[in-house]
C-alpha positions in Angstrom: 104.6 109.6 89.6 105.9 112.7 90.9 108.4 115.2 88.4 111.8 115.4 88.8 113.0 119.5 88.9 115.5 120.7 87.5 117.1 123.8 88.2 120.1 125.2 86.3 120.3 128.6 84.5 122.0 126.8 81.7 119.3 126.1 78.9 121.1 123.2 77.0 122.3 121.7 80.4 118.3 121.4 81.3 117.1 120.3 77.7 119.1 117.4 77.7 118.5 116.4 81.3 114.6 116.9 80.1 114.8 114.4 77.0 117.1 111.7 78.9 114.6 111.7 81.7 111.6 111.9 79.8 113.1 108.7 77.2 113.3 106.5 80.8 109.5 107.6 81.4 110.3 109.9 84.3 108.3 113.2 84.4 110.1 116.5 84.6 109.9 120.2 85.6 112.6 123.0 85.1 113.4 125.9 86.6 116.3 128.3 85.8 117.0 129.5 89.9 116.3 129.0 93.1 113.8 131.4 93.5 111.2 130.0 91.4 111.9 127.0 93.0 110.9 128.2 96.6 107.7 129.8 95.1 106.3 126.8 93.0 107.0 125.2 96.7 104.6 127.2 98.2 101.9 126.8 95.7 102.7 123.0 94.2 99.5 120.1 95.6 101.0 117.0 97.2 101.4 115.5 94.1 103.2 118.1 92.6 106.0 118.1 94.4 109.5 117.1 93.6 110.4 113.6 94.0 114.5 114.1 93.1 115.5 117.9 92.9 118.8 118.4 90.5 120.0 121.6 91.4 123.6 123.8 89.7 125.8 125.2 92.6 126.3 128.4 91.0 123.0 130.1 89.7 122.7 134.0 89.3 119.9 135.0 92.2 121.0 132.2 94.0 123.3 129.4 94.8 122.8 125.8 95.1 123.6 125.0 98.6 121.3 128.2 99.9 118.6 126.4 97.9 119.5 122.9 99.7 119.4 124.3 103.4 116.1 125.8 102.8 114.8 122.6 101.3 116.2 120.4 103.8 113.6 122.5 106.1 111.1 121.8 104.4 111.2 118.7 102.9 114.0 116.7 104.7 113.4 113.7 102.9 113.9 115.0 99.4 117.0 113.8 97.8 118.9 116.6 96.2 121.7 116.7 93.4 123.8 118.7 93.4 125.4 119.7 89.9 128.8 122.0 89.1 131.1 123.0 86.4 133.3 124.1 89.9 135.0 120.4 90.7 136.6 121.7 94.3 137.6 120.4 97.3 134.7 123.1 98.9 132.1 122.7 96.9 132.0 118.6 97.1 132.3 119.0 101.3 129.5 122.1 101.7 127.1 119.8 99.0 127.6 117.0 101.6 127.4 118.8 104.5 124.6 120.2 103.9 122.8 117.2 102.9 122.8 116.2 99.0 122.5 112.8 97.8 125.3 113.2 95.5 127.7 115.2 93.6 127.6 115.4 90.0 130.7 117.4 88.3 130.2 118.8 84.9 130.3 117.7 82.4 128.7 114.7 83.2 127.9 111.3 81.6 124.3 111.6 80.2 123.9 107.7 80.8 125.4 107.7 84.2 123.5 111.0 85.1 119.8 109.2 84.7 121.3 106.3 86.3 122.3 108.3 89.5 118.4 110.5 89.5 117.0 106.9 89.0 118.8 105.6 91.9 117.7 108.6 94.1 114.1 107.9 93.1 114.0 104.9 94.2 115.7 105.5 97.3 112.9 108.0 98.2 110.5 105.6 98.0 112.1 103.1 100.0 112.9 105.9 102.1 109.6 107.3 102.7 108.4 103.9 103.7 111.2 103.4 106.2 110.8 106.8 108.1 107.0 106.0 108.7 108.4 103.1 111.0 111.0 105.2 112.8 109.6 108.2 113.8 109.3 107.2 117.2 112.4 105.3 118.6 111.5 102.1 120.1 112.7 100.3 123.0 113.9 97.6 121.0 113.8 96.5 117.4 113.2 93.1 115.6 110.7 91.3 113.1 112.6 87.9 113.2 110.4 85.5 114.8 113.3 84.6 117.6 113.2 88.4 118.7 109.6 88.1 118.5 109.5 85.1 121.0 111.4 87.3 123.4 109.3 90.4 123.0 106.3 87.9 124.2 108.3 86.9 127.6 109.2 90.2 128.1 105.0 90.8 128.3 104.3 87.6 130.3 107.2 88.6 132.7 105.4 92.3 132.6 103.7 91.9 135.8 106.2 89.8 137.7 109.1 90.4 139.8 110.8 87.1 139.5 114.3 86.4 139.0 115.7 86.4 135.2 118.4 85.1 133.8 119.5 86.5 129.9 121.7 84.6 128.0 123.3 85.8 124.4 126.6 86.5 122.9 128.6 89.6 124.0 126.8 92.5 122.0 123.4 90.8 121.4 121.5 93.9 123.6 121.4 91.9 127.1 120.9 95.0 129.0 118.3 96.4 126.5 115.7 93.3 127.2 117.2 94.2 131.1 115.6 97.5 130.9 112.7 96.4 128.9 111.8 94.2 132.0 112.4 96.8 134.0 110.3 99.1 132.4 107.0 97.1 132.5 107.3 95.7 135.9 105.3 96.5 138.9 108.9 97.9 140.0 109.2 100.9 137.2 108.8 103.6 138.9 112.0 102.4 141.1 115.7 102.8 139.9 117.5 100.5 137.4 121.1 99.9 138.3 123.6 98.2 136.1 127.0 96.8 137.4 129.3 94.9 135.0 130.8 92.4 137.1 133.6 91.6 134.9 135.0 95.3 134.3 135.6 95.7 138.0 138.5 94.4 140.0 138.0 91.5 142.3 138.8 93.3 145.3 136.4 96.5 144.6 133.9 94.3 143.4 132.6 93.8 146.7 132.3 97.2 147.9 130.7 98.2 145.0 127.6 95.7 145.5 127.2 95.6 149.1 128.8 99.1 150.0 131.5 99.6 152.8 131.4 101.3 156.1 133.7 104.1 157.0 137.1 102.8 158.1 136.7 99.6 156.7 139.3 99.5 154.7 142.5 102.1 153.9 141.0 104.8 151.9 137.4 104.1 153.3 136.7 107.9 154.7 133.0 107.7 154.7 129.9 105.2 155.2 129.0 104.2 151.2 125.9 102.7 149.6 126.4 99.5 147.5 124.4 98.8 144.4 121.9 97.0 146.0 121.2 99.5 148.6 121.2 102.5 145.1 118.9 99.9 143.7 115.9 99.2 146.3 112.5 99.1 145.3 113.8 99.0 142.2 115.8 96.1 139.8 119.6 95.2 139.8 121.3 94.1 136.7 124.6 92.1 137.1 125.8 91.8 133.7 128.4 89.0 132.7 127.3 86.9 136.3 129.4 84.3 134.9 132.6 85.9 135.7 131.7 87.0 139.2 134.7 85.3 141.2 133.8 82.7 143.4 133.5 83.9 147.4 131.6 86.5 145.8 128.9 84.2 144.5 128.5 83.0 148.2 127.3 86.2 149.3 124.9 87.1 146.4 123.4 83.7 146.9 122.7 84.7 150.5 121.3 88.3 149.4 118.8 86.4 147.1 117.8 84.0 149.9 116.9 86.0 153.0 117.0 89.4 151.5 120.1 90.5 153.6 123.2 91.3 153.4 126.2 93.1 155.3 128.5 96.2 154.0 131.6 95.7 153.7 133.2 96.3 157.9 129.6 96.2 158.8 127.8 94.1 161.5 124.5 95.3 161.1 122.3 93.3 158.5 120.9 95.4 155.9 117.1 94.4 154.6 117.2 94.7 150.3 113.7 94.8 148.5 115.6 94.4 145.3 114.3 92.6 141.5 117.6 90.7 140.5 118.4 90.0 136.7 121.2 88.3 136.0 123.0 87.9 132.3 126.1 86.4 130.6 127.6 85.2 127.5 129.0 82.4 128.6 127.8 78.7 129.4 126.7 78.6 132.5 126.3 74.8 133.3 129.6 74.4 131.7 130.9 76.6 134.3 129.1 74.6 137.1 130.8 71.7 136.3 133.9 73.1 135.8 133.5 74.4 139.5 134.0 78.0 138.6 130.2 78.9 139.1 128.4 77.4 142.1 125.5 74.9 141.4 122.9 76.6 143.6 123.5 79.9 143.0 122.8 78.9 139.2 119.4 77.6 140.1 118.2 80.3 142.5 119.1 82.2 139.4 117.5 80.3 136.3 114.1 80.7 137.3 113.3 82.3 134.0 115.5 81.9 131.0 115.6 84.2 128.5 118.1 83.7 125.1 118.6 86.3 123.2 119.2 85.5 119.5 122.9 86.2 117.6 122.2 88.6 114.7 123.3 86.2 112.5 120.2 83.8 113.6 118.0 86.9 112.8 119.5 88.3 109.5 115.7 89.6 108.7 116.5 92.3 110.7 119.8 93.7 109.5 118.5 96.2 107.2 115.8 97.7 109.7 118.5 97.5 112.3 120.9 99.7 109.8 118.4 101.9 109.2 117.9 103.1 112.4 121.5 102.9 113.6 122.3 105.5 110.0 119.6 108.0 111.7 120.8 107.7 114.9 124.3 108.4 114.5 123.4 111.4 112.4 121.7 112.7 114.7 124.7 112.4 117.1 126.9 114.0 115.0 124.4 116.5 114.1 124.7 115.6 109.8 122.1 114.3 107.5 121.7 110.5 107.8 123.2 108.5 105.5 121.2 106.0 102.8 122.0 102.7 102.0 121.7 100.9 99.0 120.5 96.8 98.2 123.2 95.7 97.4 125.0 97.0 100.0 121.9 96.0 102.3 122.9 92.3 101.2 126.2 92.6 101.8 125.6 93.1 105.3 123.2 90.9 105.6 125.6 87.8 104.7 128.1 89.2 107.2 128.3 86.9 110.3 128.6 90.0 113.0 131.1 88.3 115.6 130.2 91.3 117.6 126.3 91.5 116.9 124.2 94.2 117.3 127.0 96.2 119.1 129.5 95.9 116.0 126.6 96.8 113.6 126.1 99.8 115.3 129.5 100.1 115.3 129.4 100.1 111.5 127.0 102.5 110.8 128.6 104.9 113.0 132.0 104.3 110.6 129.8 104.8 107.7 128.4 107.7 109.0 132.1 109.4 109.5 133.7 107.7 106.7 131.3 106.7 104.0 132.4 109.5 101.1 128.7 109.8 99.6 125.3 110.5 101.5 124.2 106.6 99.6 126.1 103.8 100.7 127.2 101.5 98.2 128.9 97.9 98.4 132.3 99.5 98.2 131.9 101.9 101.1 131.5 99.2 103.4 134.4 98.5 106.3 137.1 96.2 105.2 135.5 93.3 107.7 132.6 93.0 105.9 134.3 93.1 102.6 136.9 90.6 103.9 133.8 88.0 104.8 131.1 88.3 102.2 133.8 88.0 99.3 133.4 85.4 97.6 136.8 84.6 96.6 138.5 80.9 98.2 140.3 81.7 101.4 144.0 81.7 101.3 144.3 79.4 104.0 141.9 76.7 105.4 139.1 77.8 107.9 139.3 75.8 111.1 136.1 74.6 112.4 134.5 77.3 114.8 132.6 76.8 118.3 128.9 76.9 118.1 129.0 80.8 119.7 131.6 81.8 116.9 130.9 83.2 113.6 132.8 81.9 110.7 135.0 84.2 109.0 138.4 84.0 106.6 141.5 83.5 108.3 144.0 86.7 107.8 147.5 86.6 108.2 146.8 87.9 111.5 144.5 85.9 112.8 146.5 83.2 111.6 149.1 84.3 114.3 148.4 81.2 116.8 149.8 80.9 120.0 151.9 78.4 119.5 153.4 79.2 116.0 156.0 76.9 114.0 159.5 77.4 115.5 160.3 79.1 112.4 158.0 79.7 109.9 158.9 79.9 106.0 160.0 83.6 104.9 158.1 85.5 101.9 158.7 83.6 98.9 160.1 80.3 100.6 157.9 77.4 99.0 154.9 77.4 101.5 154.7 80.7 102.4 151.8 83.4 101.9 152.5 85.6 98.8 153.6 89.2 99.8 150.6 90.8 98.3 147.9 89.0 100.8 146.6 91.7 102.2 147.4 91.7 105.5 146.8 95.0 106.9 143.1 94.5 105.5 143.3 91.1 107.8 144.8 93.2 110.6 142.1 95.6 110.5 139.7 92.8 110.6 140.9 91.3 113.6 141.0 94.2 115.4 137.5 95.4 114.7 136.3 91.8 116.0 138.8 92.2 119.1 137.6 94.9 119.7 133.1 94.4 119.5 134.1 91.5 121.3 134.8 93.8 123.9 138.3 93.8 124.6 140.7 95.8 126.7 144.1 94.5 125.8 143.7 94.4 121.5 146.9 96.4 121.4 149.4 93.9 123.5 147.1 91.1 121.7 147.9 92.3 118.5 151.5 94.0 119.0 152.6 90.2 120.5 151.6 88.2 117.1 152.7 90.9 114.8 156.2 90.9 116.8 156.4 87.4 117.0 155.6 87.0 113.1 158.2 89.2 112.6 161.2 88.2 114.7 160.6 84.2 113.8 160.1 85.2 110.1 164.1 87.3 110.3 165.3 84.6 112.2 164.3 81.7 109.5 165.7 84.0 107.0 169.1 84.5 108.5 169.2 80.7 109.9 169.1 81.4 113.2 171.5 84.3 113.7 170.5 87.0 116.1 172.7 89.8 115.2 172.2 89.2 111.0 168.6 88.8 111.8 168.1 92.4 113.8 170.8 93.7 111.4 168.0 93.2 108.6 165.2 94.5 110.8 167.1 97.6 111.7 166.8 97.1 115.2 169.3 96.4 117.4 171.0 93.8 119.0 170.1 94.1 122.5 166.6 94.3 121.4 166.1 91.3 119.3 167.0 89.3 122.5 165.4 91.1 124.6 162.3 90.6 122.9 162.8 86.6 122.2 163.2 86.9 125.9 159.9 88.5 126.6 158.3 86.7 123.7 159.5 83.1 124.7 160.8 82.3 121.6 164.5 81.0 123.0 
C-alpha cells in the first residue's frame, strides 16, 4: 500500500499522526515543509508516492495551500488534508477552493483524525478506478440491462433512416438517444434540429416548422425558413409530439407522406428530404382515443418504438451517473469535483427521481455549489432526497400513484389539493398537523419536483395552495369572519376578499 505524508513543521503534531496511523496498519512518511515535499515528488517510483497527503496551512518555507495548487498539477487525484491551529473563515474557503478533501482544525480528535485519512484512502481508490472510465465523455451512459437494450437499437437503427418514435418520462434523456441516432445514421454529416413543440405557442408553432413567406402575416418582413427546411438532408426532432395541437398534426402527417409541404402564405410546394424522430412523455394511444392525437398520424409515426427506461427502473446506474454529473459541473464552474461517499451513494440510489436523469443532474449541480465539504456525505444531500429515503412513517397517508409517478411522502404542501375542505382544522384543533411538521422542507420538495418536471408556472402553482392554506386555515379560526380573520393575518380587509374572490373560496 502506498504511505500516507505528512507534512507539518510541528514534531509532536507528526509523531502522533505517525503512531495512530501506523497502529491502523497504514504506512507513513513525514516531512516538516513543503519543499521537501516537491523534491521527494520528483525522485519517489510509482509506488512511492503518496496516497493521502496531510499537509499544516502555516509552515515556515512554505504554506499549505501553495503546496496544494502545485500538487493539484501534478497529481489531481490525490486527496489532500489540510491541517491548522488558524480556525478562520479564509483559511477553511482557500483549503476548499483550492481543492482539499477536508479541513481539519487543531487540535484535533486523534480517533476522528485516522477516521477522516482512512476515509480519504479509500476514496482514492474508488476514485482512481472511476476516473479510468470517464476520461472520455460518452455520448450516453448506462450499465443497466434496459439502457443496454436501447444502446443495441440505437446500432440496428445505425444504418437506417426510418421513422422513430421515443417514449420516456419528462427528463429520461429523449433527445440524447435523438442525437445518438442521429449521429450514426447515413444522415450525420447533415444538421440536427430540435423543436420543442410544447414550449411554443400554438399560433407561432406553425411558422416555426414550415416557415412563412414575406407578408404573410403582420410582422412577417422577410421570406423565413422553417425547421424542416434548416433541417434537410439531415434529421428533425419534434420533442413532446403529443402535445402538438390538432390542425397541426394534419399537416405534419402530409409532410411525412409525400415529402411536401407549404410555408406559411405560400403556394409553391416545398420538396423536404428530412429523417423525422418523434418523442413524448405521454401515452400516446391514450391520446388517440381520447381524440386529442390523430390515429394515422400515430402509425406513420410508430414505425420504431423506442422506451426509454425511468431512472428509478435502472437504479444500477445512479452512482456512475453521479459521478460523472460531480465532474462535469466542476468543470463548469471551474472548481475541483466533488466526491461522494457510500452511504450517501445509497441514499440516492433509493431516491425515486420524479424528474430522472434531469433532476439528478440537477442534484449534483446543488451539491457542487452547496455541499460544504469536497466528500459528500448522507447529510449534505438536498432536502428531497432526505424527505424520501427517511425512513420514518409519513405523517399522512400516501395516495396510490399512476404507473409514470414516483412515490414519495406527502408534505403539507403537496397535500394542498384542489379541492381542499371548506375549512380545514387550525394548528392544534384535534386533527390537525402538529406545528413542527416541517413544512418548508415539504415546500422545498415540491418545488424541486415542479420544477424537473419541467414547469413554467411553480410560483402561481405554489403561491395559490400556500394562500389558500392560509386564508381557509384564519377563516376556520375566527368562524368565518372576514375582517377578525385578516385582522390576525395582518392584512387587510379589502384584501382578504379580494383574494377569496380570486381564490374561489366564497
Amino acid at each position: 500500500m502506498k504511505p500516507i505524508w505528512i507534512v507539518d513543521d510541528d514534531q509532536s503534531i507528526r509523531f502522533v499522526l505517525e503512531k495512530a496511523l501506523l497502529r491502523e496498519g497504514l504506512p507513513t512518511r513525514s516531512f516538516t515543509g513543503p519543499r521537501e515535499v516537491l523534491q521527494a515528488l520528483g525522485t519517489a517510483g510509482d509506488a512511492d508516492l503518496p496516497e493521502v497527503l496531510v499537509s499544516d496551512i502555516r509552515m515556515p518555507g512554505g504554506s499549505g495551500l501553495d503546496l496544494l495548487e502545485q500538487l493539484r498539477q501534478r497529481m489531481p487525484g490525490l486527496p489532500v488534508i489540510i491541517m491548522t491551529a488558524f480556525s478562520d473563515l479564509d483559511s477553511a474557503v482557500s483549503a476548499f477552493q483550492g481543492g482539499a478533501f477536508e479541513y481539519l482544525p487543531k487540535p484535533f480528535d486523534l480517533p476522528k483524525a485516522v477516521e477522516l485519512i482512512r476515509r480519504a484512502v479509500e476514496e482514492s481508490s474508488r476514485e482512481q478506478v472511476a476516473e479510468e472510465g470517464l476520461v472520455e465523455a460518452p455520448e450516453m451512459l448506462g450499465q443497466a440491462p434496459a439502457m443496454q437494450d436501447v444502446f443495441r437499437a440505437i446500432g440496428r437503427l445505425s444504418q437506417s433512416n426510418v421513422t422513430v418514435l421515443i417514449t420516456g418520462e419528462s427528463g429520461s434523456g429523449k433527445e440524447l438517444v435523438a442525437r445518438a441516432l442521429h449521429k450514426h445514421s447515413p444522415r450525420a454529416k447533415g444538421p440536427f434540429v430540435a423543436i420543442n413543440t410544447a414550449a411554443i405557442p400554438k399560433d407561432l408553432l406553425e411558422s416555426e416548422l414550415f416557415g412563412h413567406e414575406r407578408g404573410a402575416f403582420t410582422g412577417a418582413q422577410a421570406m423565413r425558413r422553417g425547421r424542416f427546411e434548416q433541417a434537410e438532408g439531415g434529421t428533425l426532432f419534434l420533442d413532446e409530439i403529443g402535445d402538438m395541437p390538432f390542425d397541426l398534426q394534419t399537416r405534419l402527417l402530409r409532410v411525412l407522406s409525400d415529402g411536401h409541404f407549404y410555408r406559411v402564405g405560400g403556394h409553391s410546394a416545398v420538396k423536404t428530404n428530412v429523417r423525422v424522430i418523434a418523442a413524448t412523455h405521454q401515452n400516446l394511444e391514450q391520446r388517440v382515443r381520447e381524440g386529442g392525437f390523430r390515429e394515422d398520424l400515430f402509425h406513420r409515426l410508430n414505425v420504431i418504438r423506442l422506451r426509454l427506461p425511468a431512472l428509478r427502473e435502472r437504479r444500477e446506474d445512479v452512482p456512475l451517473l453521479t459521478r460523472y454529473f460531480l465532474q462535469q459541473s466542476a468543470k463548469q464552474l471551474g472548481v475541483e469535483p466533488k466526491r461522494i461517499s457510500d452511504p450517501a451513494l445509497q441514499a440516492l440510489g433509493q431516491f425515486d427521481f420524479p424528474g430522472n436523469v434531469r433532476q439528478l443532474e440537477n442534484i449534483c449541480h446543488w451539491l457542487t455549489v452547496m455541499a460544504p465539504a469536497q466528500v459528500v456525505e448522507v447529510k449534505d444531500l438536498p432536502p428531497e432526497v432526505a424527505l424520501a429515503t427517511n425512513s420514518a412513517p409519513p405523517a399522512a397517508p400516501v395516495p396510490a400513484a399512476a404507473p409514470s409517478q414516483a412515490v414519495v411522502p406527502v408534505s403539507p404542501v403537496a397535500a394542498m389539493g384542489a379541492e381542499p375542505p371548506a375549512y380545514p382544522a387550525p394548528v392544534g384543533a384535534p386533527g390537525a398537523a402538529p406545528a413542527d411538521s416541517g413544512w418548508e422542507q415539504g415546500l422545498q420538495a415540491e418545488a424541486f419536483a415542479l420544477l424537473a418536471d419541467g414547469r413554467t408556472d411553480v410560483w402561481d402553482v405554489l403561491t395559490r395552495r400556500f394562500e389558500t392554506r392560509l386564508i381557509q386555515t384564519a377563516l376556520a379560526a375566527t368562524r368565518g369572519r372576514r375582517i377578525e380573520a385578516a385582522h390576525k393575518l395582518g392584512i387587510g380587509r379589502n384584501t382578504i376578499t379580494r383574494k377569496i374572490q380570486e381564490l374561489d373560496l366564497e
